[in-house]
C-alpha positions as CSV (number, residue, x, y, z in Angstrom):
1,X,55.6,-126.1,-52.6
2,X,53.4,-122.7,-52.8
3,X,53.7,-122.6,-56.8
4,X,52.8,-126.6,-56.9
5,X,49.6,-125.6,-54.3
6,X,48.9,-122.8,-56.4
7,X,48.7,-124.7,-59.9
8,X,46.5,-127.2,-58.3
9,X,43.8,-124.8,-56.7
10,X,43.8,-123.1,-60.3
11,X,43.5,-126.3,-62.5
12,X,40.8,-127.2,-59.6
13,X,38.6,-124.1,-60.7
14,X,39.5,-124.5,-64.5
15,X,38.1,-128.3,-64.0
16,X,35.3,-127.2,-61.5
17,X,32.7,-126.3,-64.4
18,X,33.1,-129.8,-66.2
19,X,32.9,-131.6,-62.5
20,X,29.6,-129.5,-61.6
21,X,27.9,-130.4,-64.7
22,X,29.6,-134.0,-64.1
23,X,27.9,-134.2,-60.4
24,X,24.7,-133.0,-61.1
25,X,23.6,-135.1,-64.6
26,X,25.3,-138.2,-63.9
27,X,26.7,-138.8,-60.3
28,X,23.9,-137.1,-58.7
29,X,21.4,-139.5,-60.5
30,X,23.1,-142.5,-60.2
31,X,23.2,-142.4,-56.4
32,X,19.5,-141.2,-56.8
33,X,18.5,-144.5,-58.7
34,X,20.6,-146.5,-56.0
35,X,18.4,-145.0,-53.3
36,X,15.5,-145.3,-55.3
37,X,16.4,-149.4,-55.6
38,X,15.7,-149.8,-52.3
39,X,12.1,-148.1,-51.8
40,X,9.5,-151.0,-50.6
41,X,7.4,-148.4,-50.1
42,X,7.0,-144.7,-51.8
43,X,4.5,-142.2,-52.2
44,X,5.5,-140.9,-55.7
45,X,3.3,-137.5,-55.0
46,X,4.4,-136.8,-51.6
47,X,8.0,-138.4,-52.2
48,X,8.2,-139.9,-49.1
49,X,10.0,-142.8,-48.1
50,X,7.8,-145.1,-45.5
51,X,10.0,-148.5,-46.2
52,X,13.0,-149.5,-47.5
53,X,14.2,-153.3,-48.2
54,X,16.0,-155.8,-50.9
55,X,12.1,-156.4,-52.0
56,X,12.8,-154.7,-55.7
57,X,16.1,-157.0,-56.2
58,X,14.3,-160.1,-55.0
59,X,11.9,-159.6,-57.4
60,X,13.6,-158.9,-60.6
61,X,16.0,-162.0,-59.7
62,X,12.8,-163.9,-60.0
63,X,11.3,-162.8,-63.0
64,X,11.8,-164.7,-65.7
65,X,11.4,-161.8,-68.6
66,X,15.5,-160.2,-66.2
67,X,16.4,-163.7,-66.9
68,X,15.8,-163.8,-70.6
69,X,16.9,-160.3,-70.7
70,X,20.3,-161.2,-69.4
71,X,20.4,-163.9,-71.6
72,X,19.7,-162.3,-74.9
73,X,22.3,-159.4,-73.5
74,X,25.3,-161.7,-73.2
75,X,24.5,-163.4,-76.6
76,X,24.6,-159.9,-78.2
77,X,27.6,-159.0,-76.3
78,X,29.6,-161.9,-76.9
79,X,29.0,-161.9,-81.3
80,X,29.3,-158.1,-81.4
81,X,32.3,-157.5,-79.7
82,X,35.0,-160.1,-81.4
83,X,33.1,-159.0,-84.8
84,X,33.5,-155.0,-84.4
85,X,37.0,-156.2,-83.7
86,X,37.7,-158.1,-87.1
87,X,35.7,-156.3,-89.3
88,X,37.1,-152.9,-87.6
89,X,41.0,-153.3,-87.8
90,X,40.5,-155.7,-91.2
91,X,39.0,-152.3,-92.7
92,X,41.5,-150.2,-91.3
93,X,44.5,-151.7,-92.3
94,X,43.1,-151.8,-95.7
95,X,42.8,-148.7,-95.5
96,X,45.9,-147.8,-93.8
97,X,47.1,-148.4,-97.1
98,X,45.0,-146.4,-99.7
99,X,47.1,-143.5,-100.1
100,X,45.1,-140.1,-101.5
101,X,41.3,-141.5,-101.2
102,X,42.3,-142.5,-97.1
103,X,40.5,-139.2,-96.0
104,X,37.3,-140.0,-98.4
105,X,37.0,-143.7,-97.6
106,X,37.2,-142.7,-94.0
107,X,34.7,-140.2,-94.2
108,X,32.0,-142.8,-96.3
109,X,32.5,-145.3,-93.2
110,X,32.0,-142.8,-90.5
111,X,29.2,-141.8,-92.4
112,X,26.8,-144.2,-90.6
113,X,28.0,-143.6,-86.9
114,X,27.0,-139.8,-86.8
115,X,23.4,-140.3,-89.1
116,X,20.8,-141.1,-86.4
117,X,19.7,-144.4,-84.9
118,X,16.4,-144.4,-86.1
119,X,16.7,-143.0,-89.6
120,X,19.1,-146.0,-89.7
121,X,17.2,-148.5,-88.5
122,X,14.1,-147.7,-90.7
123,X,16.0,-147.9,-93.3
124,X,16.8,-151.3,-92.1
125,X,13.5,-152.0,-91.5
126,X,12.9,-151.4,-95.7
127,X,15.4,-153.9,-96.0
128,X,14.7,-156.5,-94.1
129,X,10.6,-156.6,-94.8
130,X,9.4,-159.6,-96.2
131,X,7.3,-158.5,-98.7
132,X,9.2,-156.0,-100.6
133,X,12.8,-155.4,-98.7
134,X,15.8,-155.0,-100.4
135,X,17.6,-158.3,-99.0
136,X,14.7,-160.4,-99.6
137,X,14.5,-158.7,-103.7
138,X,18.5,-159.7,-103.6
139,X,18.1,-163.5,-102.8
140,X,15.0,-163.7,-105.0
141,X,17.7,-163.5,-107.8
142,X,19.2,-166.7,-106.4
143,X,16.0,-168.8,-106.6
144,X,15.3,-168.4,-102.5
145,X,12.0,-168.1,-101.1
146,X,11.3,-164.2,-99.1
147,X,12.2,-164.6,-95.6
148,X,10.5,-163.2,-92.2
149,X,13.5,-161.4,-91.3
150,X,11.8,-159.5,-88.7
151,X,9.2,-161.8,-87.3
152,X,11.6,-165.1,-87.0
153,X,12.7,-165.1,-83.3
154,X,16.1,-166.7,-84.1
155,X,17.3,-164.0,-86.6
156,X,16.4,-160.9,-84.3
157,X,19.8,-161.0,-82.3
158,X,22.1,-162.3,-85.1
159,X,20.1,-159.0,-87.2
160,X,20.7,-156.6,-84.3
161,X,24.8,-157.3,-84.1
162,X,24.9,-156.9,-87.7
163,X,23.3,-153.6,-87.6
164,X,25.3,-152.7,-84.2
165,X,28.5,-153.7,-86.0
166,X,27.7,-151.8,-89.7
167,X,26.3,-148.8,-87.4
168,X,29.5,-148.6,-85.4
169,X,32.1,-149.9,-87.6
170,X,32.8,-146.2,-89.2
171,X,33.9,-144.6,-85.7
172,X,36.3,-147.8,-84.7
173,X,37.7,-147.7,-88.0
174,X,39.3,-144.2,-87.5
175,X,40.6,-145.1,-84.2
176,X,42.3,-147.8,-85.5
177,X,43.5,-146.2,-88.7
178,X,44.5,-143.4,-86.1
179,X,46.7,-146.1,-83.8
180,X,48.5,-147.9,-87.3
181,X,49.7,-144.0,-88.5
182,X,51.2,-143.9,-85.3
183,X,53.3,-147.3,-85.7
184,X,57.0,-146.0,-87.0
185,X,57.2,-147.3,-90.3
186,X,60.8,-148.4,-89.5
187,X,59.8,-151.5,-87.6
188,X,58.1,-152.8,-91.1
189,X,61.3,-152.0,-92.9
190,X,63.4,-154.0,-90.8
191,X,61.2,-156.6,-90.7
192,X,60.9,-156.7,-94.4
193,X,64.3,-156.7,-94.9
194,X,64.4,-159.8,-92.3
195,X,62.2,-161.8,-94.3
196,X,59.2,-162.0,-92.5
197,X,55.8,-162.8,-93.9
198,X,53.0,-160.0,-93.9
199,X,51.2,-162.2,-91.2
200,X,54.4,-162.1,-89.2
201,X,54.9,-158.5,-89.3
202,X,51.0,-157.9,-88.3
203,X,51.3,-160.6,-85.3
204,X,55.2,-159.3,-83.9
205,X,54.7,-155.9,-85.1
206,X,51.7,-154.2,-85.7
207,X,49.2,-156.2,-83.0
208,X,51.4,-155.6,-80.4
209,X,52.0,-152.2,-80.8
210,X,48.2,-151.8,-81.4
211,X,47.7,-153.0,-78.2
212,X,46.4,-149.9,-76.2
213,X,43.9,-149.1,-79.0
214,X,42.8,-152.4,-79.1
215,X,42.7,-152.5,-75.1
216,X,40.1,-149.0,-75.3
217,X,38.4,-150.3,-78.3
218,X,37.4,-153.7,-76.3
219,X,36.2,-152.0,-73.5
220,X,34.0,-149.4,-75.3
221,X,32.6,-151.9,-77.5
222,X,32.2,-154.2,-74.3
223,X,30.1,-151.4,-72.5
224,X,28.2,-150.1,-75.6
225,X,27.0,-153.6,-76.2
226,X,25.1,-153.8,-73.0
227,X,23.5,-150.5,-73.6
228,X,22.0,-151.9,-76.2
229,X,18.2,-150.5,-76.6
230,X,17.7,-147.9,-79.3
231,X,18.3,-150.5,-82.5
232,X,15.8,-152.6,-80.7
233,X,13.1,-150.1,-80.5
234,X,13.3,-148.7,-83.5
235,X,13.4,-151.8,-85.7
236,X,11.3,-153.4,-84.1
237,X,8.6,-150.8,-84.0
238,X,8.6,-149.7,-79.8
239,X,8.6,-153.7,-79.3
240,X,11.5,-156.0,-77.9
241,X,11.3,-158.5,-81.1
242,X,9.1,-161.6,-81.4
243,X,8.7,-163.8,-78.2
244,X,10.6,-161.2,-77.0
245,X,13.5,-162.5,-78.9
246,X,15.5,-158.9,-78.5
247,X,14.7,-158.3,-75.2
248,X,17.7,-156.6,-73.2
249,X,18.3,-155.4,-70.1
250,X,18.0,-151.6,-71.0
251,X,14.9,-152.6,-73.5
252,X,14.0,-154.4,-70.0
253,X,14.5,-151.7,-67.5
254,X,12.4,-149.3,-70.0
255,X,9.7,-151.7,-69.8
256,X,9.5,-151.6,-65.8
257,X,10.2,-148.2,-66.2
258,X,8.2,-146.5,-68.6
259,X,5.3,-149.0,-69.3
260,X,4.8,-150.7,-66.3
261,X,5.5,-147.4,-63.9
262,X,7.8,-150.2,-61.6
263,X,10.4,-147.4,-61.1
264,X,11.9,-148.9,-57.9
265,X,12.3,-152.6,-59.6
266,X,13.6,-150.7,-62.9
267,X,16.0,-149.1,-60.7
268,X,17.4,-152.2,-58.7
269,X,17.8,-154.0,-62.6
270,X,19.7,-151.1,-63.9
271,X,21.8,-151.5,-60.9
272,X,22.3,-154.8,-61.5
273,X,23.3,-153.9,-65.3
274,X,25.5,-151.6,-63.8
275,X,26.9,-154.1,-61.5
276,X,27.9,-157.0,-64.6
277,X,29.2,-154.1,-66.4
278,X,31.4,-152.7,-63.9
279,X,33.1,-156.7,-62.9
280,X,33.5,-157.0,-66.6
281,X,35.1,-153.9,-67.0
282,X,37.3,-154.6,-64.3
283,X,38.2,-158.1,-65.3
284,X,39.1,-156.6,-68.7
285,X,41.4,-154.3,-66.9
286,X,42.8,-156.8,-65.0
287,X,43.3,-159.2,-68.0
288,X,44.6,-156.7,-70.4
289,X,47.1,-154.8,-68.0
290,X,50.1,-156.7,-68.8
291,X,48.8,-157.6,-71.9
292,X,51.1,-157.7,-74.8
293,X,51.7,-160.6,-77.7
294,X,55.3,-161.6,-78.7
């Protein structure tokens, strides 16, 4: 019992570093902003507190620009997610099976996930202009007429969860390459010599063995999706799209916040992001805990 008590005070101080720095950048401000929600009435330059109330959530529940927000959130959420999933583990189990050039092809798709959001998305931005972008040069070729990529309202999300997926398909890609390498290649061998089908050896073999990647893949991808700002901002030049057409709930919360100066109502609406994040995350749990696909 004294050697068990004794590991545990020393892993304690090995992990007490890590939980300082943990407490004070990222617990500390998140109880901060939850405070913060409920100020009716601050004095920013004396930072004091003379009333407190639900006035910041009533109002952001009644403003149509949290509605939209929401909105054009769970539209992005719901294409990006099911497509980082197909396009990621269609790619890696192509690639599962490229034998010397696996360590180069996985490289070239990471590639895009470490270069930087905004050199990305101006380069983007070439190719989507209408006067002299790459896309619009391509479909020129095919008789069609330049399009307003960037200025059309109903292309900016379908755009943004195309760039989204191509910007974070590299770093998916090696997880999932990373969870087929661990699949013992005896289970395909039996199954071969069984005579199933390739699709029957991915749904009864690979899938569910892929499970707990897939599981931590769905709920990154779920919680980077609503995160959603910098792609915005950047390719749409520090605006939230035409008519608004990408705005998001961070994009939205950086509005109160940082043009507006409404930093109580931006920090009830990033509570309430927090809030749809947190049930979804847990529903995912939930769903995905006995999860497995005979």
């Amino acid at each position: 019992m004294k050697t068990r008590k004794s590991y545990s005070i020393k892993a304690f101080f090995y992990l007490l570093p890590a939980l300082l720095v943990l407490g004070t950048f990222q617990i500390y401000p998140i109880i901060k902003a939850l405070g913060m929600s409920f100020y009716t009435e601050y004095s920013y330059i004396n930072n004091e507190v003379y009333a407190r109330g639900f006035d910041n959530f009533e109002y952001i529940l009644s403003d149509p620009d949290f509605y939209l927000s929401l909105k054009n959130t769970f539209i992005f959420v719901i294409g990006v997610v099911p497509l980082n999933l197909v396009v990621s583990v269609g790619f890696a189990l192509l690639l599962n099976r490229v034998g010397f050039w696996k360590k180069f092809f996985c490289g070239v798709y990471f590639l895009p996930f470490i270069t930087s959001t905004v050199a990305v998305a101006m380069v983007w931005r070439w190719m989507f202009n209408s006067q002299y972008g790459l896309v619009n040069h391509f479909l020129s070729y095919f008789g069609m007429l330049p399009i307003a990529w960037l200025s059309t309202p109903s292309l900016t999300i379908p755009i943004l969860i195309l760039f989204s997926v191509w910007k974070g398909m590299g770093y998916r890609i090696i997880i999932f390459v990373a969870g087929l390498q661990s699949i013992d290649e005896t289970y395909y061998k039996a199954a071969r010599i069984d005579g199933a089908t390739a699709f029957q050896r991915f749904w009864h073999i690979t899938l569910p063995l892929l499970t707990p990647t897939l599981i931590f893949v769905i709920i990154t991808s779920f919680i980077g999706a609503f995160k959603i700002f910098d792609e915005v901002y950047v390719l749409y030049n520090g605006t939230s799209g035409p008519l608004k057409s990408g705005l998001t709930m961070v994009y939205y919360i950086f509005m109160k916040f940082y043009q507006n100066w409404e930093f109580t109502n931006a920090a009830a609406a990033s509570f309430v992001l927090f809030a749809i994040v947190l049930v979804f995350t847990l529903i995912q749990l939930k769903i995905t805990k006995n999860w497995n696909i005979q």
